[in-house]
C-alpha positions as CSV (number, residue, x, y, z in Angstrom):
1,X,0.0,0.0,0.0
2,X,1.5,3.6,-1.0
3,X,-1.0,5.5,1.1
4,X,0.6,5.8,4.9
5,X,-0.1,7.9,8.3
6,X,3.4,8.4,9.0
7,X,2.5,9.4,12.3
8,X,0.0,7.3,13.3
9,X,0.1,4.2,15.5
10,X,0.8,0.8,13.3
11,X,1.2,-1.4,15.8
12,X,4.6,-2.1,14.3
13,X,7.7,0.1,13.6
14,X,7.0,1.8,10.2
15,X,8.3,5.1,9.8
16,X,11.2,4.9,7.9
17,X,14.2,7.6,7.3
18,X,12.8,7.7,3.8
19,X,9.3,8.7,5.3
20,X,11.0,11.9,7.3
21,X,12.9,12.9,4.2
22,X,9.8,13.2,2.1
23,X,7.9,15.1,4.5
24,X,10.9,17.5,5.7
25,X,11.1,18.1,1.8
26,X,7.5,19.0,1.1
27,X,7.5,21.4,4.3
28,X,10.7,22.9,3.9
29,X,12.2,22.4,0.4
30,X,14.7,20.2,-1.2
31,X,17.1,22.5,-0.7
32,X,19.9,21.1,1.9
33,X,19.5,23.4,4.8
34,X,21.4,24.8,7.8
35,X,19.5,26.1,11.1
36,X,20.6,29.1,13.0
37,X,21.5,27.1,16.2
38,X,24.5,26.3,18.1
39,X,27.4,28.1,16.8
40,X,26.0,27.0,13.2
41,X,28.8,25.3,12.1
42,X,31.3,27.9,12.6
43,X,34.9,26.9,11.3
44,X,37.9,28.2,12.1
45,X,41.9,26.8,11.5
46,X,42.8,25.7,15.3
47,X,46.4,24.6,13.0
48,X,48.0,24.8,9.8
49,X,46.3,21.5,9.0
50,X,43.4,21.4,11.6
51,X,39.8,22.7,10.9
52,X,37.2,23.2,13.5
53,X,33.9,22.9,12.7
54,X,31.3,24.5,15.7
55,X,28.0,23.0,17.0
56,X,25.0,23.3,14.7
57,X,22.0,21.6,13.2
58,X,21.3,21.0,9.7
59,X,19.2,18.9,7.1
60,X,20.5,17.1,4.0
61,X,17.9,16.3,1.3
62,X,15.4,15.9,3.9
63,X,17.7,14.1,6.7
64,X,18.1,16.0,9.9
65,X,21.7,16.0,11.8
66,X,23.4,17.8,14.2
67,X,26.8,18.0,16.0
68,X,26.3,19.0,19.6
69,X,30.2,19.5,20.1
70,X,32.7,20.5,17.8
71,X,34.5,18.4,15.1
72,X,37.8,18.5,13.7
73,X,38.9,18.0,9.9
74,X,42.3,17.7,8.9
75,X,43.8,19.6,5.5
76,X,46.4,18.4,3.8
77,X,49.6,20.7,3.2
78,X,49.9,22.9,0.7
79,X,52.4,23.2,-1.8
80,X,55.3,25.6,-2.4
81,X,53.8,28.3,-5.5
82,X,50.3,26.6,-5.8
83,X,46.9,27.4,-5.1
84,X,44.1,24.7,-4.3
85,X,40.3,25.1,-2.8
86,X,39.4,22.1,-0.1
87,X,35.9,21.4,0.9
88,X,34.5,20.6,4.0
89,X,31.1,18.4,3.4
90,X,28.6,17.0,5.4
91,X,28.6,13.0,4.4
92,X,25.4,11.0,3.8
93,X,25.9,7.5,4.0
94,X,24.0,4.3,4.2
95,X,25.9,1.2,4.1
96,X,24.2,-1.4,1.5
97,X,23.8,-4.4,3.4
98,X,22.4,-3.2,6.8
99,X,20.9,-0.5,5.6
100,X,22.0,1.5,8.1
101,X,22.5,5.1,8.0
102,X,25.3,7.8,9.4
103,X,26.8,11.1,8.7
104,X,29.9,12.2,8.9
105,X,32.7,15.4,8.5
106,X,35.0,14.6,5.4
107,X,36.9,17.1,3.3
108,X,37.1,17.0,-0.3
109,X,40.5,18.3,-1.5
110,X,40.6,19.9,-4.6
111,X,43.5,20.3,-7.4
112,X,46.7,22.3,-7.0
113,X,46.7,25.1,-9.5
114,X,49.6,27.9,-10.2
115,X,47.3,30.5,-11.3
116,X,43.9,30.3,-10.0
117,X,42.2,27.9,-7.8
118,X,38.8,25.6,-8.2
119,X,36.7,23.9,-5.4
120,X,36.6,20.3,-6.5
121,X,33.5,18.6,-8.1
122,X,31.0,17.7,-5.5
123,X,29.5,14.1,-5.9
124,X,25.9,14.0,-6.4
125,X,23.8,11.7,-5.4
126,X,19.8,11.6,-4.5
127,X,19.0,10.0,-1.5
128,X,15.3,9.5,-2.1
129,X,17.0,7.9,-5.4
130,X,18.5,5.4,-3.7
131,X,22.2,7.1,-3.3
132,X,24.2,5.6,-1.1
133,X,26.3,8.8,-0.4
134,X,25.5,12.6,-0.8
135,X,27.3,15.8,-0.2
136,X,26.3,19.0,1.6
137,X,29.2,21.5,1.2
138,X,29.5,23.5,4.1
139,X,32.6,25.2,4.1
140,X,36.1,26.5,1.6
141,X,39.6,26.1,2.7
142,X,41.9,28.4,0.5
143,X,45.4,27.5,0.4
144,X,47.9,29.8,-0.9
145,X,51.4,28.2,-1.0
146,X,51.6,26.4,2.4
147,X,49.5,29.7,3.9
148,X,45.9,28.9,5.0
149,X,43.0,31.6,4.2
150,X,40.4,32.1,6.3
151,X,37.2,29.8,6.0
152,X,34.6,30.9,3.6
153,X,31.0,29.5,4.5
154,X,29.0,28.2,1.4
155,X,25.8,28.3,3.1
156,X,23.3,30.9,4.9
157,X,21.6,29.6,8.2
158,X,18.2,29.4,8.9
159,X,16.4,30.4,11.7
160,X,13.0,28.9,13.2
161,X,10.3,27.8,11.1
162,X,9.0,31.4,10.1
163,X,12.7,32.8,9.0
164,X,13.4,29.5,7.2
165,X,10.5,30.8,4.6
166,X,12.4,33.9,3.8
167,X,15.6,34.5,2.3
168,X,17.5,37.7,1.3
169,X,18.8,37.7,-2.4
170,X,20.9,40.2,-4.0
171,X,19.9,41.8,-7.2
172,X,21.6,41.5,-10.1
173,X,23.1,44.8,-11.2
174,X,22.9,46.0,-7.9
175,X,25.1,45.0,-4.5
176,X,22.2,45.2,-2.6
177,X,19.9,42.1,-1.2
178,X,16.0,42.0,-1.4
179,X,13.4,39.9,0.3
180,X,12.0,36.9,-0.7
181,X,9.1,35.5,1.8
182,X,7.1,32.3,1.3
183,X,4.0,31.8,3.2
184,X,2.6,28.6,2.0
185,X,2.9,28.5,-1.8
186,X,2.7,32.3,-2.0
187,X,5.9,34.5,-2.7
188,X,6.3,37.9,-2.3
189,X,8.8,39.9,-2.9
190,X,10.2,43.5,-1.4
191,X,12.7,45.8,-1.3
192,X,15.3,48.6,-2.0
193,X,18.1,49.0,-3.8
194,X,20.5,51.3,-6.0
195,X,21.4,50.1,-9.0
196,X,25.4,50.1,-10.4
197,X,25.2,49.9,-13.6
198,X,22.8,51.2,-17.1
199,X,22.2,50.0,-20.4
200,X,18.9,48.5,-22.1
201,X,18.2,44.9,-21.7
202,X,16.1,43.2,-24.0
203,X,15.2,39.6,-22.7
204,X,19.1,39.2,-21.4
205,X,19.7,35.7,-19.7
206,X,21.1,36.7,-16.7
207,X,23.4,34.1,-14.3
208,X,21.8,34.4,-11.2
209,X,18.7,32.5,-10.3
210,X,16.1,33.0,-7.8
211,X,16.9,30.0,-4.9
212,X,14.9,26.7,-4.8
213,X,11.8,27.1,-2.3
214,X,11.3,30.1,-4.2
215,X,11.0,29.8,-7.7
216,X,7.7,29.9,-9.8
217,X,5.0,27.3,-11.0
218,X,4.2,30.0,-13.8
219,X,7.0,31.3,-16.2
220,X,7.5,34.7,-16.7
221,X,6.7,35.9,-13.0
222,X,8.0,39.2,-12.8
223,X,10.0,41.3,-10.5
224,X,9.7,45.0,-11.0
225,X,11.5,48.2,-10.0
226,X,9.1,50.7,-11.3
227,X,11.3,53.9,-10.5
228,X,13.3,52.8,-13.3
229,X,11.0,51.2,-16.0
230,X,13.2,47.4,-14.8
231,X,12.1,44.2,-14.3
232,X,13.2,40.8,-14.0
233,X,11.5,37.6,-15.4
234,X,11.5,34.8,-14.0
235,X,11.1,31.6,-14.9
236,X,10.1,28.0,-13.4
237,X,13.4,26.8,-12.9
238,X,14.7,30.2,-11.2
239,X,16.8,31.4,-14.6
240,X,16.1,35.2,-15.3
241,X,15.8,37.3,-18.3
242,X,15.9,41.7,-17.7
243,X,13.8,43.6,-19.7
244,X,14.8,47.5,-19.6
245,X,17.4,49.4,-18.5
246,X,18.4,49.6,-14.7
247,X,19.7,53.4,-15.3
248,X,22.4,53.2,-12.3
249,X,19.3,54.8,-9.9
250,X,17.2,54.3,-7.0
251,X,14.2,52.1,-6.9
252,X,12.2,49.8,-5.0
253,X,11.6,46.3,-5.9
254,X,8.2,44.2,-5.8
255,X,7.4,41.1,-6.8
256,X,4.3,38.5,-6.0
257,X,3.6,34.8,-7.6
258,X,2.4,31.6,-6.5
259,X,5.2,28.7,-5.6
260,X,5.2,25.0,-6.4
């Protein structure tokens, strides 16, 4: 039978990981997700070779985990005249045979370069899928030579259930963020910003995407900054097209669909 109470009494143990995965996905997106508590993961280089990663909680693809007292990581040397990315990940994995399930801190080290430095491929892997392992990238260890940069966070916390449905986003043409809020499958957007730059678009594909949890049923959805004759469409999969010219000025920013 496909049709299930998850949390109802069976009688019998039934709810699976796979059960909690699906639901934490339909409430709070597929998107993996940190949770402003704890010292949300903050990292910092106790050593030359020795990362510390804080207390926080977090969900990967649905999975919930936490560390309730810090972890260490350990980053391989550098080398002499070459520059390399590492990445710490949160590791999903459920062993084949058992079926059991863990995750752990593991760093993925990327490739020496002279010139400029890339983070290494992260695996994917769907867990709902069947993957046996999956990713969350947390944090970026620079290496310069054999000097360590300082830790740069690839992710945003999250606060309580209300924050967690809105997100800042910063515009494109413009170094300032605006607000996305979801309540229930309605979006809205609002804002201010100054713009840095001028020129007429006409349907330009823009790089930057509206997040995941966020993004349209309806192509087209449109943000507008009407002191300036702007606007942004946006389309089902988050990709955005700008139609008019920002002008370098002023304007607000407002924006309303409904969300899958």
């Amino acid at each position: 039978m496909t049709i299930e109470l998850v949390d109802g009494k069976a009688g019998t143990a039934h709810i699976s990981s796979e059960d909690k995965a699906i639901i934490h996905q339909a409430k709070f997106s597929k998107s993996d997700v940190v949770f402003d508590w704890g010292d949300a993961f903050k990292c910092s280089m106790s050593s030359s070779n020795r990362a510390t990663v804080g207390t926080g909680c977090a969900s990967i693809q649905g999975l919930d985990w936490h560390i309730t007292s810090a972890e260490s990581v350990t980053i391989s040397n550098g080398s002499q005249g070459m520059k390399r990315n590492d990445i710490i990940c949160a590791h999903y994995h459920r062993d084949s045979g058992t079926g059991n399930e863990l995750v752990n801190l593991v760093v993925l080290k990327g490739t020496p370069n002279a010139t400029a430095a890339a983070d290494p491929t992260i695996p994917s892997g769907k867990i709902l899928s069947g993957a046996v392992d999956a990713y969350m990238p947390l944090w970026r260890i620079p290496l310069d030579g054999i000097t360590v940069g300082t830790p740069v966070r690839l992710f945003t916390p999250r606060g309580a259930l209300w924050d967690s449905v809105t997100q800042q986003w910063k515009v494109p043409y413009s170094t300032n963020r605006i607000t996305f809020r979801r309540n229930s499958n309605v979006v809205t957007i609002n804002g201010n910003v100054k713009f840095d730059n001028s020129g007429q678009n006409n349907y330009t594909s823009l790089p930057d995407k509206v997040p995941d949890g966020f993004r349209p049923v309806d192509g087209q959805s449109i943000i507008v900054f009407p002191q300036c004759a702007f606007s942004l469409l946006v389309d089902v999969d988050g990709s955005i097209q700008a139609l008019g010219d920002p002008k370098a000025a002023y304007s607000t920013a407002h924006g309303c669909w409904m969300a899958s």
